[in-house]
C-alpha positions in Angstrom: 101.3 170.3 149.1 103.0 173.4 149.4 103.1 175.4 146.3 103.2 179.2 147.6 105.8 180.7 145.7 106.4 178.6 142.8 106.8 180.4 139.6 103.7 180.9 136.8 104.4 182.7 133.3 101.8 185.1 131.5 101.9 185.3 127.7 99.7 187.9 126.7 99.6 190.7 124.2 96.6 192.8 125.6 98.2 194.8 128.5 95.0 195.5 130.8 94.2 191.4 130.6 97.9 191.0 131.5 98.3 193.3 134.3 94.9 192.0 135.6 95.8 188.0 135.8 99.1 189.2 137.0 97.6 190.7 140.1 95.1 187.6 140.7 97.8 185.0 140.9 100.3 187.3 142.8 97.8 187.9 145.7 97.7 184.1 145.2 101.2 184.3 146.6 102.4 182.7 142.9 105.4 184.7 141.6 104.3 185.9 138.4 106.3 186.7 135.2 104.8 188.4 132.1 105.3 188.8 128.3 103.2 190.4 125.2 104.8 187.7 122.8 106.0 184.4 122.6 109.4 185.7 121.8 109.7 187.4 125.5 108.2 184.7 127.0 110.9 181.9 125.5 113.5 183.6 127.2 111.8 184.0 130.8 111.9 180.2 130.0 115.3 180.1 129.4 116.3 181.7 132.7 113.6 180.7 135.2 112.3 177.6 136.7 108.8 177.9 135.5 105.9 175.6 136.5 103.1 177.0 134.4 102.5 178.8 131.5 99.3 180.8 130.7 99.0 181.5 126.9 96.2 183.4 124.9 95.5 181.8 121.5 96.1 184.9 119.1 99.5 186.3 119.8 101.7 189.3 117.5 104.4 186.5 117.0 103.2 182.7 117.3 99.7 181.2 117.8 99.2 179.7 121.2 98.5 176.3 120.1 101.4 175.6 118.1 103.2 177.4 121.3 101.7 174.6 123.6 102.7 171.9 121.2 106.6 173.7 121.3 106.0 174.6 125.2 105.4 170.3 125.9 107.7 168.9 123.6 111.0 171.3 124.9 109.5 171.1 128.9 107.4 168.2 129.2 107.1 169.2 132.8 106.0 172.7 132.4 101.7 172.8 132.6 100.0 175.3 130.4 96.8 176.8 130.6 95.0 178.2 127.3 92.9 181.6 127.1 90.6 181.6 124.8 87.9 183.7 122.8 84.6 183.7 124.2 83.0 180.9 122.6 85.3 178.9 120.5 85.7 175.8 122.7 87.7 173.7 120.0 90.6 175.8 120.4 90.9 174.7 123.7 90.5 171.5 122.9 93.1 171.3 120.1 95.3 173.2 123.2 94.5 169.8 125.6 95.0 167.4 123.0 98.3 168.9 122.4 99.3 168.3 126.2 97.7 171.6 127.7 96.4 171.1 131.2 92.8 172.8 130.6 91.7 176.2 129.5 89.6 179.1 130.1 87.7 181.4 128.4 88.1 184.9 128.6 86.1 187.2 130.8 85.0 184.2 131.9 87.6 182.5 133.4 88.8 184.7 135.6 87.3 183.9 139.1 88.4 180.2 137.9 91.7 181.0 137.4 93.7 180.3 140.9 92.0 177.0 141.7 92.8 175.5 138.1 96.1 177.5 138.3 96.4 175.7 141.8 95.7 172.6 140.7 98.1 172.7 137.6 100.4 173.4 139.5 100.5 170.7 141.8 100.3 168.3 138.7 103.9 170.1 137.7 105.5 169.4 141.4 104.1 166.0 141.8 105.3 165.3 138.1 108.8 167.0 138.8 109.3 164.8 142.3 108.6 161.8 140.5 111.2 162.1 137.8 113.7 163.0 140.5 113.2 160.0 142.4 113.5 158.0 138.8 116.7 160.2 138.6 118.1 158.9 141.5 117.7 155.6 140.9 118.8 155.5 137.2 122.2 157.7 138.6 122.6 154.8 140.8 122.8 152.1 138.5 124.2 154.0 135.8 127.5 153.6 137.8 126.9 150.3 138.4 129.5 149.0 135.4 132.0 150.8 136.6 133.9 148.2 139.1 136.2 148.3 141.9 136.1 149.1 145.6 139.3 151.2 146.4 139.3 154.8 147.1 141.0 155.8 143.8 137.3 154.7 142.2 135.2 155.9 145.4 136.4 159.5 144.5 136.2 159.2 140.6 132.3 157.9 141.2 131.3 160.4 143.9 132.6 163.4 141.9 130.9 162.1 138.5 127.8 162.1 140.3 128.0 165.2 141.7 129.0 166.8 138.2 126.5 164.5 136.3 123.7 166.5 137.4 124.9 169.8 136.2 125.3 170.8 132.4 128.8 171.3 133.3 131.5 170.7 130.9 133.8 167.6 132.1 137.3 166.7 131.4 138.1 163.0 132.2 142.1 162.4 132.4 143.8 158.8 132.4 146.0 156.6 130.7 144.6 155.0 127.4 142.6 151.3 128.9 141.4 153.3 131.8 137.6 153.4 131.0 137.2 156.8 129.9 134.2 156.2 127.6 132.3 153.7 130.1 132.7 156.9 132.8 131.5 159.4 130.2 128.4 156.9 129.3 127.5 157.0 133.1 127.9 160.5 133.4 125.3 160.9 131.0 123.1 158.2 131.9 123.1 160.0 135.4 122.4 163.2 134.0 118.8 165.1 133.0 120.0 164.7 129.4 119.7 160.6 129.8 117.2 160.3 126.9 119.1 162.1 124.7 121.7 160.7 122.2 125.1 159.7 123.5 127.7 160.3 120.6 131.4 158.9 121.5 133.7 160.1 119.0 137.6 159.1 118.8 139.2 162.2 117.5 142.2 160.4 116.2 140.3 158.3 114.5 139.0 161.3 112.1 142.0 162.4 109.1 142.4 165.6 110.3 140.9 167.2 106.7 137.6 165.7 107.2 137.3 166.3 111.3 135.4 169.9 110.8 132.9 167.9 108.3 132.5 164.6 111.0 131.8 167.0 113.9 130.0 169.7 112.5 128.4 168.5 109.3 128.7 169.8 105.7 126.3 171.3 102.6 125.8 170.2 99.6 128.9 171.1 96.8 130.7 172.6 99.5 133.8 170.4 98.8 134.7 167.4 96.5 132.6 164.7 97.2 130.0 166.6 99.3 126.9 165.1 97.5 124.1 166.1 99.5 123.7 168.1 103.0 125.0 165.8 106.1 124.4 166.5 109.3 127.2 166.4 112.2 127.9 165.2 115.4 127.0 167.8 117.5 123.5 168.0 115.2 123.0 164.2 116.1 124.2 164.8 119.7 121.2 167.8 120.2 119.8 167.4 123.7 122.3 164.6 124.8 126.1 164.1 125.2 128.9 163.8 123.0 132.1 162.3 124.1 135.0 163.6 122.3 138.3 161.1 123.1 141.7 161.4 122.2 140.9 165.7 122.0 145.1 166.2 121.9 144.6 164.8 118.2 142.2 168.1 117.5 143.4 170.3 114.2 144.3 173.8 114.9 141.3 175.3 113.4 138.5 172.3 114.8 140.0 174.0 118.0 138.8 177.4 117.3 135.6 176.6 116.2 134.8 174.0 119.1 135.4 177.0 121.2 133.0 179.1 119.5 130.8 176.5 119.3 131.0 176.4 123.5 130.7 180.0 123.9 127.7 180.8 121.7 126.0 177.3 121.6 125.8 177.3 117.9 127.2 175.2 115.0 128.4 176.5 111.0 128.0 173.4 109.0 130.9 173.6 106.4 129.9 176.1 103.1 127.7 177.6 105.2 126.8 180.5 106.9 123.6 180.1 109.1 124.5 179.5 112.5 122.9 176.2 114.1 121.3 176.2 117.6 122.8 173.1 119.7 122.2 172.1 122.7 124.8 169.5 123.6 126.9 168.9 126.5 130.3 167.9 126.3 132.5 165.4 127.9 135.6 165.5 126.4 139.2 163.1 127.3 142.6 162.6 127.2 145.5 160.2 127.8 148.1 163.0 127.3 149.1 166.5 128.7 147.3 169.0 126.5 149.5 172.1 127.3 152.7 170.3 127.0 155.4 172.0 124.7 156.6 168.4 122.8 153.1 168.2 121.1 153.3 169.2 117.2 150.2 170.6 117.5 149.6 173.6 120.6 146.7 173.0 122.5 144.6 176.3 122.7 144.9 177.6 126.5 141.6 179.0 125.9 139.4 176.1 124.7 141.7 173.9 127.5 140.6 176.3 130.3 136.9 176.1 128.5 136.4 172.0 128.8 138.7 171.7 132.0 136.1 173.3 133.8 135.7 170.1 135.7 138.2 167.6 135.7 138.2 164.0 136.6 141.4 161.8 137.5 140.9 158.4 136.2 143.4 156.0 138.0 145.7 153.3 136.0 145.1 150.1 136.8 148.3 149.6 139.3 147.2 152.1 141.0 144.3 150.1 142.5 145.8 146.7 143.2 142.9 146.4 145.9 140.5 145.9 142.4 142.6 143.2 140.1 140.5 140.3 141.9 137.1 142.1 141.4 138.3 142.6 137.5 139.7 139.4 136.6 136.7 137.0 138.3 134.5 139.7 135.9 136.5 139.4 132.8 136.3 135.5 133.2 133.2 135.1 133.9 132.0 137.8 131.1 133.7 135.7 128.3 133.5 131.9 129.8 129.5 133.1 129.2 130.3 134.1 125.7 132.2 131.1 124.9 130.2 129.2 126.6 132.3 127.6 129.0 132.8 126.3 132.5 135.8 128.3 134.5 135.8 127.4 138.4 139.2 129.0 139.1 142.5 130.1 138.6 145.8 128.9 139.6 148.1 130.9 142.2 150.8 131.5 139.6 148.6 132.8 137.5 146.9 135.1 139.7 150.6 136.3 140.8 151.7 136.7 137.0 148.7 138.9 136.7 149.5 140.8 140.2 153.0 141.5 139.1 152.6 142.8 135.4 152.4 146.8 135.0 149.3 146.8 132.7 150.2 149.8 130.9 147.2 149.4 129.2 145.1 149.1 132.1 141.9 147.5 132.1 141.7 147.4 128.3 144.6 144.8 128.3 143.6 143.2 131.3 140.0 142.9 129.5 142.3 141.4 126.4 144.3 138.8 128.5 141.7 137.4 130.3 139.4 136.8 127.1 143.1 135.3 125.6 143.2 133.0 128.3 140.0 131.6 128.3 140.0 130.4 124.7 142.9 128.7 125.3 142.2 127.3 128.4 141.8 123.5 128.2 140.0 122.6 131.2 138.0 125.0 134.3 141.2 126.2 136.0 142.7 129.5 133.8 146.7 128.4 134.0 149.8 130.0 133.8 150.2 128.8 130.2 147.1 130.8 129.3 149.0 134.0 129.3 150.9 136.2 126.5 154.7 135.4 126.3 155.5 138.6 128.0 154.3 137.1 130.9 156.2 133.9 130.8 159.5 133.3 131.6 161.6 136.1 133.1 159.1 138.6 132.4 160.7 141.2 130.6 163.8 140.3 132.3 164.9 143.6 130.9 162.6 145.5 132.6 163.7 143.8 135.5 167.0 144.9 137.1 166.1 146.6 139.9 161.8 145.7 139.7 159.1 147.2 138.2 159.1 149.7 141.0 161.7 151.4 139.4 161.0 151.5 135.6 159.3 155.0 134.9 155.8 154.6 132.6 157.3 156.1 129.5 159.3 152.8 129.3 157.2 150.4 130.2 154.9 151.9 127.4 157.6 152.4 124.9 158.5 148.5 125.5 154.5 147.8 125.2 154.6 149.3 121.7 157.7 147.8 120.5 156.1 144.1 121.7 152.9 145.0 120.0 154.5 146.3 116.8 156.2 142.8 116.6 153.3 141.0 117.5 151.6 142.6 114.3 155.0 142.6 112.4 155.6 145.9 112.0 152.3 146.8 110.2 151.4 150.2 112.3 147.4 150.1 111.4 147.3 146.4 112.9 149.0 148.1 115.7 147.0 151.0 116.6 143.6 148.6 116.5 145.6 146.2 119.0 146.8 148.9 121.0 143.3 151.0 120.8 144.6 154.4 119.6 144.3 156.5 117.0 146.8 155.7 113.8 148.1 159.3 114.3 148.6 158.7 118.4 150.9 155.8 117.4 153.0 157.5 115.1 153.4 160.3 117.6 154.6 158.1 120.3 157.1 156.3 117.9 158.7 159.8 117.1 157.9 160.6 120.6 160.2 157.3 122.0 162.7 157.5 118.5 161.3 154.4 117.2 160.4 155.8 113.6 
């Protein structure tokens, strides 16, 4: 195995010790870095890809063993080696039981040090090679329920995995129903952060007054109601991802401190003034154009150029007719097993009353429909008389003067709403649920469309 080159880290306060082990594992052909304290050596780690650490015990800042227990729970794959006093073994025990890969004594250890050094280090490849190849495999299937076989998809899955491996900040864009959540899930399940916590969070969903609170956590007495300390989102989040949807329903001032939060990596719980590390990575979405002038709250250019930093086109469900049959035969047989029932088929006319409807709420609604049909169907074949009234008849003859072609999406969503809204008879809650947006989206589009 080759390891020439690969990087080892000295933390040691005594200079001449330092400079010594230094020069042993250089002429090793290891690339050596070197600090007096902890504190140095924590941000070598920060910005170097470091296979081993060699710690003395007694240090100015931090004792050594509590430093290995730190060092293996924020690196598992980093090896460390222990120096210790001549003569007092159980500290290097403690060290190993605490993850360490051996230690040495000092004065002692010195003609030791490259062949356990070597050896350590081999244990930190091998152990690095081995979570790559889990890594691939787990990226593989976390795409896996994520279906369809036209291009539009090929290019939205080949560029999430390329960006899921990075700690790059993602922007998904796409019509609501489009899957934005199920692609954020799989961008983190394909990323290094896969253990960690995925938080999905609708920002709509939050009253505006309490979205500071939700996503950044609160103390004690620092507003009505604040009983005791809570943590936030971003708190929960730490070492994972958080998916923040609907971001166009952010407050003003949530958008100034989300972009501090990205640009120093720390939190301010509300009523107070420490500063809390995070390490989070954020995949944020939205179903409408941020930087337009129509929205009653601007957009901060700054924080849009922050999270746009990648962005990912998510394509409506007409634009990928090549993936309705894939979808449906899913959908039917994913509830058929719920319900527990036998489907073998579906009629022509149904399939073409499926084929010629706009879905303007994509595979949410095409999700909906097909679980509608199969509770009402009466025998294996899924029929025409299955389907929602809006597919009946003429079809939204209305719509249909000169085709679908040629009605633009603002109306075929306007005339989704206004069917929905009746469907629910005009209660606007009921309708946001069915529709799957935020109350506050739905009263936006209703000014947006005049239909206060």
């Amino acid at each position: 195995m080759d390891i020439q080159g690969k990087k080892i880290l000295i933390i040691e306060d005594e200079a001449s010790l330092r400079h010594l082990l230094s020069k042993i594992l250089g002429l090793e052909g290891f690339k050596v870095f070197a600090s007096e304290d902890v504190t140095g050596g924590r941000e070598i780690l920060r910005n170097e890809d470091i296979h081993l650490v060699i710690t003395d015990v007694m240090l100015p800042d931090t004792n050594g063993i509590e430093f290995t227990k730190e060092l293996k729970a924020t690196y598992p794959l980093v090896e460390v080696i222990v120096l210790t006093a001549f003569g007092n073994v159980k500290d290097g025990v403690r060290a190993m039981k605490l993850g360490a890969f051996d230690y040495l004594t000092k004065g002692d250890g010195d003609d030791k040090l490259p062949l356990v050094a070597s050896k350590a280090i081999e244990k930190a490849v091998l152990s690095r090679q081995l979570q790559e190849l889990e890594h691939r495999l787990e990226s593989k299937s976390s795409f896996a329920k994520i279906i369809g076989k036209s291009n539009a998809v090929h290019k939205m899955i080949e560029m999430s995995k390329k960006v899921a491996v990075t700690d790059t900040t993602v922007l998904l864009l796409g019509e609501t129903g489009t899957g934005k959540e199920l692609l954020a899930e799989a961008i983190h399940l394909a990323s290094r952060r896969r253990k960690g916590p995925f938080i999905a969070i609708n920002c709509a969903a939050i009253p505006k007054d309490l979205q500071e609170s939700e996503l950044f956590g609160h103390k004690k007495g620092s507003f009505t109601g604040a009983n005791s300390d809570k943590k936030g989102y971003f708190e929960v989040a730490d070492r994972g991802t958080i998916f923040l949807d609907e971001l166009g329903e952010m407050s003003a001032d949530l958008q100034a401190k989300l972009l501090r939060a990205l640009e120093n990596r720390t939190i301010n719980r509300v009523g107070d003034t420490t500063p809390i590390a995070i390490d989070v990575r954020i995949v944020a979405a939205t179903n409408r154009e941020l930087l337009s002038d129509s929205r009653d709250v601007e957009f901060r250019k700054d924080l849009y150029y922050r999270l746009s930093t990648f962005t990912i086109d998510l394509p409506a469900l007409r634009e990928r007719p090549d993936d309705m049959d894939l979808l449906t035969v899913h959908f039917v047989k994913v509830n058929a097993d719920k319900l527990n029932k036998t489907i073998s088929g579906m009629s022509k006319e149904f399939l073409d009353r499926l084929k010629s409807h706009p879905w303007p709420g994509n595979i949410r609604e095409l999700k909906n429909v097909i679980e509608r049909a199969v509770i009402l169907a009466e025998g294996e074949e899924l029929t025409v008389d299955t389907l929602p009234n809006e597919f009946l008849g003429n079809m939204h003859h209305e719509n249909h003067v000169a085709g679908y072609d040629s009605i633009d999406l603002k109306t075929v969503e306007k005339n989704h709403i206004l069917k929905i809204l009746e469907q629910a008879e005009g209660n606007k809650s009921q309708a946001a649920k069915l529709l799957d947006i935020g109350l506050a989206t739905l009263y936006r589009k209703l000014k947006e469309y005049g239909l206060e």
